[in-house]
N, C-alpha and C positions, 0 to 999 in steps of 0.2 A: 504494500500500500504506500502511497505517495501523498503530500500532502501540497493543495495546493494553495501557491502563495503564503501568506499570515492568516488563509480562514482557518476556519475549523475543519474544512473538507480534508477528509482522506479519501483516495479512489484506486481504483485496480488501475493499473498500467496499462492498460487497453481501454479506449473509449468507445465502446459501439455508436456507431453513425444510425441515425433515425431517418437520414434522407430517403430509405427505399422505402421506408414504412408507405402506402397508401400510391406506391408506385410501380416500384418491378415487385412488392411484395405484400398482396394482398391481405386483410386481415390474420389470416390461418397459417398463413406464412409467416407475419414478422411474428406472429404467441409464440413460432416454433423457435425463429429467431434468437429471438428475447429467453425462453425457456432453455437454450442451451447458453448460452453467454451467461445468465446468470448460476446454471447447472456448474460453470466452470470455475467459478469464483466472483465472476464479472459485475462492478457494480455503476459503472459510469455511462449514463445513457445519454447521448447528446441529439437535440433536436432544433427544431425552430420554427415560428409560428406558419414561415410562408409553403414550408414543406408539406404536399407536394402540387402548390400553385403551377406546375405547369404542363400538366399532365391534364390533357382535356376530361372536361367536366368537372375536372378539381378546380376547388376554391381557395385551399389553403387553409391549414391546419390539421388535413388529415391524417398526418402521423402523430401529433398530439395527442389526438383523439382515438387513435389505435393504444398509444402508450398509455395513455390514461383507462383504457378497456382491460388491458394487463395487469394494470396496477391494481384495479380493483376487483378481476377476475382470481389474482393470484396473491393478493392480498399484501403483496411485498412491496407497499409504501418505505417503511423504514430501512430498509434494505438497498436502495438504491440510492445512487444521487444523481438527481435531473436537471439539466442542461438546457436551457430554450433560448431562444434570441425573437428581439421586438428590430423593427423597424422597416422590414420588406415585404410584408405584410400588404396587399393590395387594399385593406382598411387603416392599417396602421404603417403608412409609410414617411418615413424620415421620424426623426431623434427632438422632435418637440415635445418639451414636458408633458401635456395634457398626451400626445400619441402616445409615449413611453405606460402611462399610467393607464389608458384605455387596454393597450397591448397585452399590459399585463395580468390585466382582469380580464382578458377573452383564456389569454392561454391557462390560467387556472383555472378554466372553466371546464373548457377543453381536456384538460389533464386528469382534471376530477380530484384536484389536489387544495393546500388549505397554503403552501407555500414551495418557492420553484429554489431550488437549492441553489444553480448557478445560472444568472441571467446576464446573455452579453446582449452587448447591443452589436447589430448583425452586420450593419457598414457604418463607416462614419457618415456624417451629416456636416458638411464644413459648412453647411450655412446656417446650423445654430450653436450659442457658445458654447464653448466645454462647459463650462460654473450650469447652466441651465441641464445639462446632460445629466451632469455630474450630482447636484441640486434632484434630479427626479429620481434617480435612481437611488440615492438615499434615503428617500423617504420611505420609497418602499421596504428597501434594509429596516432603516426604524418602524416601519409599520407592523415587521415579519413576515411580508408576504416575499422577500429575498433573501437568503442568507449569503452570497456575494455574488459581485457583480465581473462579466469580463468584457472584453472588446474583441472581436471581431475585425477585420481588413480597415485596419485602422494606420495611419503612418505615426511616424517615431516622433514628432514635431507632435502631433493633436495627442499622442499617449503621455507625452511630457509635461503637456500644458492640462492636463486632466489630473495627473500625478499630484503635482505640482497645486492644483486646484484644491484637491482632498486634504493634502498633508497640512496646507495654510488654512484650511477652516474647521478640519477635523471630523470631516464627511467620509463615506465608505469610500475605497479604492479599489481600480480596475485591481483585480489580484491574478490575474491571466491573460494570455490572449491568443486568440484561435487564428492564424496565419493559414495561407495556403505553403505549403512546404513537403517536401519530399526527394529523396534524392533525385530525382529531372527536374525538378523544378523549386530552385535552392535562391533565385534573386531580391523576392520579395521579403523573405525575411532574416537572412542572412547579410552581416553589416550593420548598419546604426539601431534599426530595430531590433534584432540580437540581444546587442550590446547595451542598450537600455533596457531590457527587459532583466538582461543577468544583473546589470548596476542598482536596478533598485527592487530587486528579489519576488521580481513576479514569476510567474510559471508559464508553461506554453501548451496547448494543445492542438499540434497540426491537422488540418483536414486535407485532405486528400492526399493523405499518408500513402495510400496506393498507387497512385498519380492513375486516378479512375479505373483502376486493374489491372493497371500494363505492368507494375513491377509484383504482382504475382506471375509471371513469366511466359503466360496462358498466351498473348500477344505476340509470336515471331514470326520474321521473315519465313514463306511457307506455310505457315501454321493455315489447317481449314478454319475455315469462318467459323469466330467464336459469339454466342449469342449473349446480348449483353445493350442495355441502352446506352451504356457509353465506350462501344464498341470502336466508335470513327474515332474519337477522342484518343482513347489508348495505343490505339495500333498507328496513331500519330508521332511517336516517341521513336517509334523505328527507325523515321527518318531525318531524325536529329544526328551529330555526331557525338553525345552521351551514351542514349539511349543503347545500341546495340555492347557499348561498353559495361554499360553496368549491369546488362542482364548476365555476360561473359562473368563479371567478379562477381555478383549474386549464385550463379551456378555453382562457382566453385567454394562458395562457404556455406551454401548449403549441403551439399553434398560430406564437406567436412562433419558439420554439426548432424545430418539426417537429418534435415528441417528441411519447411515449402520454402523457396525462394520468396513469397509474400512474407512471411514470418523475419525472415532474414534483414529482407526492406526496411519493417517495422523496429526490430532492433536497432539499424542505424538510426531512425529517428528517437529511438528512446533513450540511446548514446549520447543524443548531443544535448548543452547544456542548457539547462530550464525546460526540457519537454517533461512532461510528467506524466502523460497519456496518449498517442497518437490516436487520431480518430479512423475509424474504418466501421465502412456495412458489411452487411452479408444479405445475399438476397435469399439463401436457402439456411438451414440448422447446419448442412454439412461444409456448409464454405468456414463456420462461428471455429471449430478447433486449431486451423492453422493461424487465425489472430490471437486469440487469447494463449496461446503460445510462447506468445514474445514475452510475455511475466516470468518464463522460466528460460530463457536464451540468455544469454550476454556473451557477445562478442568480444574477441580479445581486443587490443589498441590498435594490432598491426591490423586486423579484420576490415575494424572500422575504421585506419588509416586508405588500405585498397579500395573500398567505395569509396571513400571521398577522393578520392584518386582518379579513380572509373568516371566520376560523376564532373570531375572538372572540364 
């Protein structure tokens, strides 16, 4: 277990992604999901309100409202820690106080919960203050309808000025932040966001830990068509000049360890410093063991020297 930030939260090393909830994984699918990821130890479930707004006929909030089906099917409230983001939301869109506050009395509705354990806001908004962001999102802290708050594709300049904001008035602080990152796709937050994140001892939880499936290995040159909605996406990386490289150094430390090459992936992200969880779906029960996996891998230095190698 890993604790993130200064909250209270401790969480499993593995974040399960809630994005396919109510998308590639119908009701009966994410129960089976969800029922093996927590079967495994697994307690970090991450979601967000607009998931899966774009899947026709969806409106957004249907994995919410899948997860909150669970929650009360399976009775394991206490058991887990829940993950949501406000702002993308086709009714609650952008980071104005009164949005934030609506937002977040839809998704505990949704959830079927009484308070959301960790609520990022899901992009920044440059065009309202941080102090107003910062400001709403405390109150529901002080209300207990949040117990911490994170951020979401935010830059190193508006995290600082939020930071910054909290510590001078003594309001709750971003204590995470969820980046896109993975070894092929290393530029957004690797650098000054990094390095503000490690200087004032927030935590990180990547998403798209998988880089959409391709570094589970399923995606090579040759390879038959793999079924998958983010099929084009993945088998995009082939034609980088990374991509074929780090599946090459993936193979071979799997193969060392007897791990999937996805698992492998995931260890490098939980190597590096301030990740506490990498985020990943599954759209079946039998995709859930090669993730929660990575709680029991660790890669040696030299390991995760070669990927980062592979990946440059």
């Amino acid at each position: 277990m890993a604790r993130i930030g200064n909250s209270a939260l401790d969480v499993f090393p593995l974040s399960l992604g809630g994005n396919v909830f109510g998308w590639t994984a119908d009701e009966a699918q994410s129960f089976a999901v969800l029922d093996a990821y927590t079967a495994q130890g697994g307690d970090f479930i991450d979601t967000a309100d607009v998931y899966s707004a774009w899947v026709p006929g969806n409106s957004g909030g249907e994995s919410e409202t899948i997860i909150g089906a669970w929650l009360a099917r399976r009775g394991r409230r206490d058991d887990v820690v829940i993950a949501t983001k406000v702002g993308s939301h086709q009714d609650f869109k952008g980071l104005r106080a009164d949005t934030i506050k609506r937002g977040a009395e839809a998704s505990l509705r949704r959830l079927g919960v009484d308070h959301i354990d960790l609520y990022y806001t899901h992009r920044d908004d440059p065009e309202v203050p941080v102090e107003e962001i910062i400001t709403a999102l405390d109150a529901l802290v002080r209300e207990g309808k949040v117990r911490a708050i994170g951020a979401s594709n935010i830059s190193a300049e508006r995290l600082a000025a939020s930071l910054d904001f909290s510590e001078r008035e003594g309001l709750a602080r971003y204590e995470i932040i969820q980046p896109k990152y993975n070894l092929v796709e290393r530029d957004e937050f690797e650098g000054p966001l990094a390095d503000l994140v490690a200087a004032r001892g927030l935590s990180t939880a990547p998403y798209y830990g998988l880089a959409s499936g391709f570094l589970t290995g399923k995606y090579r040159s040759g390879a038959t068509e793999v079924y998958s909605a983010r099929a084009e996406r993945a088998a995009g990386f082939l034609d980088t000049e990374s991509g074929p490289k780090v599946l090459a150094a993936l193979d071979e430390i799997a193969a060392a360890h007897d791990a999937e090459v996805g698992t492998v992936a995931l260890a490098w992200l939980a190597a590096q410093p301030t990740v506490v969880a990498p985020i990943a779906s599954a759209r079946t029960a039998e995709q859930v063991p090669a993730l929660t996996a990575v709680a029991e891998l660790k890669l040696t230095d030299a390991e995760v020297a070669a990927l980062t190698a592979a990946a440059s």
